[in-house]
N, C-alpha and C positions, 0 to 999 in steps of 0.2 A: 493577472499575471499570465503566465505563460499556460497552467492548463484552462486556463476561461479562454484565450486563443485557440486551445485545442476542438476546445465545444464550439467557440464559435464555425471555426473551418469544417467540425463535422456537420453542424447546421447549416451551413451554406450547400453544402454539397446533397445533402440531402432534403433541401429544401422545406426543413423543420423549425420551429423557433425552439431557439438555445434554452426557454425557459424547461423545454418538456427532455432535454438530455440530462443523463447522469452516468455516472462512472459503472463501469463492471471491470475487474481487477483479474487478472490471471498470470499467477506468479509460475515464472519459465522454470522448466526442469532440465533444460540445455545448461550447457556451459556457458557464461557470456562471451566467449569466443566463437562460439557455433551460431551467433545470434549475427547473419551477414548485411542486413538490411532491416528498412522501417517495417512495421506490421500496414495490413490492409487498411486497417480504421485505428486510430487514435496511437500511443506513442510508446517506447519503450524508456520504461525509467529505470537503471541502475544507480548502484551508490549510495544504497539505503541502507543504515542498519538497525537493527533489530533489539532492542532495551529490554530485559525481563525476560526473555524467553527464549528460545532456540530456533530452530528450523532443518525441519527434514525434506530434503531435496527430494528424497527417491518419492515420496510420500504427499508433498506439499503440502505440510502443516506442520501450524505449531508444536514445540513441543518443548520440555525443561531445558532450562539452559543448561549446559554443563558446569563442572564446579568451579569457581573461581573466571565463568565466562560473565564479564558484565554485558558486552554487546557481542552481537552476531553481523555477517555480511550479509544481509538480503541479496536470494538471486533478480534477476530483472524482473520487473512487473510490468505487465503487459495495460495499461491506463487505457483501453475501451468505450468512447463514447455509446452509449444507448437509450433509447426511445423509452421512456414510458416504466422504468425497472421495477420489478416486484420489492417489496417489502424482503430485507433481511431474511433468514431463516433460521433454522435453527444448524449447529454444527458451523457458525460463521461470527469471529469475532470481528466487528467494527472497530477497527486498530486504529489510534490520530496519530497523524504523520505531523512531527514538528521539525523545524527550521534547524534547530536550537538544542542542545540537552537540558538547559536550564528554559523547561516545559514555558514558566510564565513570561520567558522573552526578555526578564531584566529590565522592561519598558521599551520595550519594542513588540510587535506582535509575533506568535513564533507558530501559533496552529495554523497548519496547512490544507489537509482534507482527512476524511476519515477513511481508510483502505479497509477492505473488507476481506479477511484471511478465515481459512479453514483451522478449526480448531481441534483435529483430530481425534484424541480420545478423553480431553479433559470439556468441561463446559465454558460457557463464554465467561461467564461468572469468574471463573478459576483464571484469568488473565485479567479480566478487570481487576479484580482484586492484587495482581501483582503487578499493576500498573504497564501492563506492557504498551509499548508503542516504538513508533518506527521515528527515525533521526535521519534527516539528510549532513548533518553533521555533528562530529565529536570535537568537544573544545574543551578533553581534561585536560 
């Protein structure tokens, strides 16, 4: 699909094989209005939202939803091709990004990638547990 495109063109250009790229994720603390053109390497994704948890702009991390909030608008995310990425760490939840809300796709496939967010002051554990992840769309 369209981000294996993206790996592919940074492989090209950098005269890498696609098999040794991987994502590095950097969620924007602009306005999506302030965001006037493409980034240097890889793409800007808007349009995401956010299931189970919040998000602090000023801060760029997770955090409780508010009450009676099911989803949140993710600000743009910055999709980064990179060489060779270290291993997770800690203060980083590995969020999946689905198609879909209803997670098992209904019989179609709906996981998309796993985006990698700041987890502020709770553990990664503590969003596992609350099933967070990111939606390219809402079909209540």
């Amino acid at each position: 699909g369209f981000l294996t495109a993206v790996l592919q063109t940074a492989a090209r250009q950098n005269n890498v094989s696609v098999d040794t790229l991987s994502w590095e994720f950097h969620v924007s603390t602009l306005d999506d209005s302030n965001i006037t053109g493409p980034p240097k390497d890889g793409v800007w994704i808007r349009g995401l939202y956010l299931e189970g948890a919040g998000w602090d702009k000023k801060n760029s991390y997770l955090i409780e939803a508010s009450p009676m909030e099911l989803v949140c608008r993710m600000p743009s995310i910055h999709f980064k091709p990179v060489e060779n990425k270290k291993k997770t760490g800690k203060g980083i939840y590995t969020c999946p990004c689905y198609y879909y809300s209803n997670r098992s796709g209904g019989g179609r496939p709906s996981f998309v990638v796993a985006v990698d967010l700041k987890v502020g002051g709770m553990s990664s554990d503590h969003w596992i547990k609350r099933a967070v992840a990111l939606l390219m769309s809402l079909d209540y």
